[in-house]
C-alpha positions in Angstrom: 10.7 -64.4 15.0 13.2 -66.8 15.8 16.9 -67.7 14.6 18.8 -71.0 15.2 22.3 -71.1 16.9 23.4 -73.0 13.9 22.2 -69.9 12.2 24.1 -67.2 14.2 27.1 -69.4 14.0 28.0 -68.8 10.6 26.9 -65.6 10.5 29.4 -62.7 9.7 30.5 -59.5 12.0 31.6 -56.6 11.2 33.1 -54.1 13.6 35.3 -51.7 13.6 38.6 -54.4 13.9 37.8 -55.5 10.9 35.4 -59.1 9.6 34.8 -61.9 11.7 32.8 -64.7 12.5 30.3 -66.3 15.8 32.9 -69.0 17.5 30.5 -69.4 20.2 28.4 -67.9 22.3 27.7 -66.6 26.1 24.5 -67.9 28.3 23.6 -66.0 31.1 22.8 -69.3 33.9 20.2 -67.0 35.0 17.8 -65.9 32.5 19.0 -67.5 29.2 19.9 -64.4 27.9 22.9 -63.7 25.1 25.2 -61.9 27.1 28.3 -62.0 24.6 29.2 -63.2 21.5 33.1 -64.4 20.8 33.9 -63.6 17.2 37.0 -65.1 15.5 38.7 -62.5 13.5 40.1 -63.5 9.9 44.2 -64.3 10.6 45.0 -62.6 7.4 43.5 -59.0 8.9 47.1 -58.7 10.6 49.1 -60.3 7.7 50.7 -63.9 7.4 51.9 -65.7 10.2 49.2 -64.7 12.2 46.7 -66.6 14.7 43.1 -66.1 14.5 42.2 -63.4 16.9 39.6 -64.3 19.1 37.2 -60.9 21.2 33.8 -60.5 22.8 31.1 -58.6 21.5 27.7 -57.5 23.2 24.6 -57.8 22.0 24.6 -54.2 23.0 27.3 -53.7 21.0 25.4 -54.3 17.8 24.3 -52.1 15.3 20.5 -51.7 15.1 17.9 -51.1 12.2 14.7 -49.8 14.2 14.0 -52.4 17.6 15.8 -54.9 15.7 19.7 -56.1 15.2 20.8 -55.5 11.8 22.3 -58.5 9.5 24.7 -58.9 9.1 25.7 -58.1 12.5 27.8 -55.1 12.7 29.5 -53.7 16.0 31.5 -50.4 16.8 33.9 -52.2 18.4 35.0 -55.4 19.9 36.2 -56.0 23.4 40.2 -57.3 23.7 40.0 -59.5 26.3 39.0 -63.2 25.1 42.7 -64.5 24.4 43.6 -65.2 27.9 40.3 -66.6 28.5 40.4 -68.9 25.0 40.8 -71.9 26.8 37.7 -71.4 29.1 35.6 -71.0 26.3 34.6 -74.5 25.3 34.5 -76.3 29.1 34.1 -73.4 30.8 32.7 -70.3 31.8 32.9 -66.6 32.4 32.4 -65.6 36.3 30.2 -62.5 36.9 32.8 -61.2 38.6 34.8 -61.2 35.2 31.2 -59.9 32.9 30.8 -57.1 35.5 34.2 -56.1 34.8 33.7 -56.6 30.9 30.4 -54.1 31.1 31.7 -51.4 33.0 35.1 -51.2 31.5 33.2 -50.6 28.0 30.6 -48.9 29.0 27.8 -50.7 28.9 24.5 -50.9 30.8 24.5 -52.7 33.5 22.2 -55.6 32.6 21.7 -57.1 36.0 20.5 -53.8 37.6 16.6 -53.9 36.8 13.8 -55.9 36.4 14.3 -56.7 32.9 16.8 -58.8 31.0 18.4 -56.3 30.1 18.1 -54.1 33.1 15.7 -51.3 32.6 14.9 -52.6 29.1 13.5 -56.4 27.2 16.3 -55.9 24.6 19.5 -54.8 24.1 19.0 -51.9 21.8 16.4 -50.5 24.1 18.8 -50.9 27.0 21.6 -49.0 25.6 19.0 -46.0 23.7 17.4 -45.7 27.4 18.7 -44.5 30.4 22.1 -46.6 32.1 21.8 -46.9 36.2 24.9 -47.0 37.6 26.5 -50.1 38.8 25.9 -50.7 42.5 28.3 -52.9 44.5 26.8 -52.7 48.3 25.4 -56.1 49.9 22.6 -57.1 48.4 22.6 -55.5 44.9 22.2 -57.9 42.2 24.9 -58.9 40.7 26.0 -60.6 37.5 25.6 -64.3 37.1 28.2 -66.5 35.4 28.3 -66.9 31.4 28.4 -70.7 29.5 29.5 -70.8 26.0 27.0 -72.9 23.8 28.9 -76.3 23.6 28.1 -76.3 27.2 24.2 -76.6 26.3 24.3 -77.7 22.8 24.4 -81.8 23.3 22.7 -82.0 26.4 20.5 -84.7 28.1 17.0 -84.2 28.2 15.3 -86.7 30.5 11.9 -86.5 31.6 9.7 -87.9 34.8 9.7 -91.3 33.5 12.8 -91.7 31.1 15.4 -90.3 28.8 14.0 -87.8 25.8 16.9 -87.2 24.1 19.9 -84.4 23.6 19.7 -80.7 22.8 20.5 -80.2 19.1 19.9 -76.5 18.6 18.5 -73.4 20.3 15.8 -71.3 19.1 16.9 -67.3 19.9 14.8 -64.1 19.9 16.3 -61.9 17.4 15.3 -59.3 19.2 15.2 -59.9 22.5 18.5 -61.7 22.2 17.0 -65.1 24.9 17.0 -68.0 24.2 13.3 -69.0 24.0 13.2 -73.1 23.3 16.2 -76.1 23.2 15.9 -77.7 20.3 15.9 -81.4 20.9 16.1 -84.3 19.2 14.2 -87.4 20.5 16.4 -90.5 21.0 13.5 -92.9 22.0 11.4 -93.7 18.7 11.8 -90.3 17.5 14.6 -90.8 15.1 15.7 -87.9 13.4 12.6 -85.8 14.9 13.0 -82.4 17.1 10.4 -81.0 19.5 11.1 -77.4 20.9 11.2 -77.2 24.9 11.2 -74.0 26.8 14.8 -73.9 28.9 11.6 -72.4 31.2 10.1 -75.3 31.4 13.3 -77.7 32.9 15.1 -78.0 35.8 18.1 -77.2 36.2 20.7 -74.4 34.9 22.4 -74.6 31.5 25.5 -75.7 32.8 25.4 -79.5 34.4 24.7 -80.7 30.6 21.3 -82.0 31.5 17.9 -80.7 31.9 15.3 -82.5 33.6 11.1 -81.9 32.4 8.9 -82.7 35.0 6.5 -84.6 32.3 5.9 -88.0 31.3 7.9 -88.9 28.1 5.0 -89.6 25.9 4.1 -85.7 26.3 7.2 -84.9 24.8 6.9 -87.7 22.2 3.5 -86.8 21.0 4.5 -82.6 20.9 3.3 -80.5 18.5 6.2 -79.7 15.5 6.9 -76.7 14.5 9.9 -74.9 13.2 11.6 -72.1 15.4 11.7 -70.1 12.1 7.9 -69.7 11.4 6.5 -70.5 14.6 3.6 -68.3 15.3 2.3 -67.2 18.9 -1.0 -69.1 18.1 1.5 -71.9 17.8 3.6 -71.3 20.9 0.5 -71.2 22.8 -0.6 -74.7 21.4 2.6 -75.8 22.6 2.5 -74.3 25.9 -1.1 -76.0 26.5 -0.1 -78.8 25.2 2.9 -79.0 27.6 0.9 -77.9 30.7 2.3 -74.5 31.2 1.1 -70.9 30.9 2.8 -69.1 27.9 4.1 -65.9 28.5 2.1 -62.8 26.1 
């Protein structure tokens, strides 16, 4: 159901440029969904001498087997704009101004015009099979929010209403709904090397101060439910839901 950052991190693409790996990727500030992935290109693919080559790819980009993202992950085509942005990647952050820019120059649906994550569709194979509105710019409109690469998440503080949990470790992402759907976070108070999972839903504040707040007593963290973002179960997410004090979505 779920794969780990760590996971999609040393997973191989494929595209039409030729092989490549995850270097990091994009987190929409609004609704914690994968909007691109940047993928290091192998150096040797334009002969010695050579830097790695670094593009963005969207999860609509990717090749799909049925509703879900084939492995490994396989895009048409990459986009060419990430070198003069390399230096952003790690501290900072794309601006919507720069993704809407990105989506319409390649083509892509619109993501932030429509109820749903991805527009008029939950996932990003949906979006792109269904029908694309066109971009609207008049007052108003939605638009884009900004990007965060994962290092901006990934170590974290956690803190709850009483005191400090601990720091975001990993993230837990839909395969096919390409959201993240729990941190990952390992307890620093008496937890040792343990890890609870956390809905981003269920903190405050956005994924790019590098700290998230839970509006719940520390020992209801501590005393969480454990369960693996690989074999979780919707049973289980709904325990941990309860447990935590929130609804769970169906």
């Amino acid at each position: 159901m779920y794969v780990r950052l760590a996971t999609l991190r040393a997973a191989r693409v494929v595209t039409d440029d030729g092989p490549g790996s995850v270097a990091a990727l994009f987190v929409d500030a609004d609704d914690w969904a994968i909007r691109f992935l940047a993928v290091s290109f192998d150096a040797g693919r334009r002969g010695a001498g050579h830097r790695s080559d670094e593009r963005l790819v969207s999860p609509q980009q990717l090749r799909a087997t049925g509703a879900n993202v084939a492995y490994p992950l396989t895009a048409s085509r990459s986009i060419n704009t990430l070198q003069r942005l390399r230096l952003r990647r790690r501290s900072g952050h794309l601006p919507g101004r720069t993704v809407a820019r990105l989506t319409v120059r390649y083509g892509l649906p619109p993501y932030w015009e429509g109820p749903e994550a991805w527009g008029m569709a939950p996932d990003p194979v949906s979006a792109v099979a269904g029908e694309r509105p066109t971009p609207r710019w008049a007052a108003g409109q939605r638009r884009p929010r900004p990007v965060y690469p994962d290092a901006r998440i990934i170590g974290s503080r956690v803190t709850s209403a009483t005191a400090p949990i601990g720091r975001v470790s990993d993230l837990a992402i839909d395969r096919k709904s390409w959201r993240v759907r729990y941190l990952i976070v390992r307890l620093s108070a008496g937890g040792g090397d343990t890890e609870v999972l956390v809905s981003p839903y269920w903190t405050i504040g956005p994924p790019s101060r590098r700290r998230a707040r839970m509006d719940r007593p520390a020992d209801t963290v501590l005393t969480a439910p454990r369960f693996r973002p690989e074999s979780i179960t919707r049973r289980d997410e709904r325990m941990l839901a309860q447990h935590y004090g929130f609804l769970v979505e169906s």
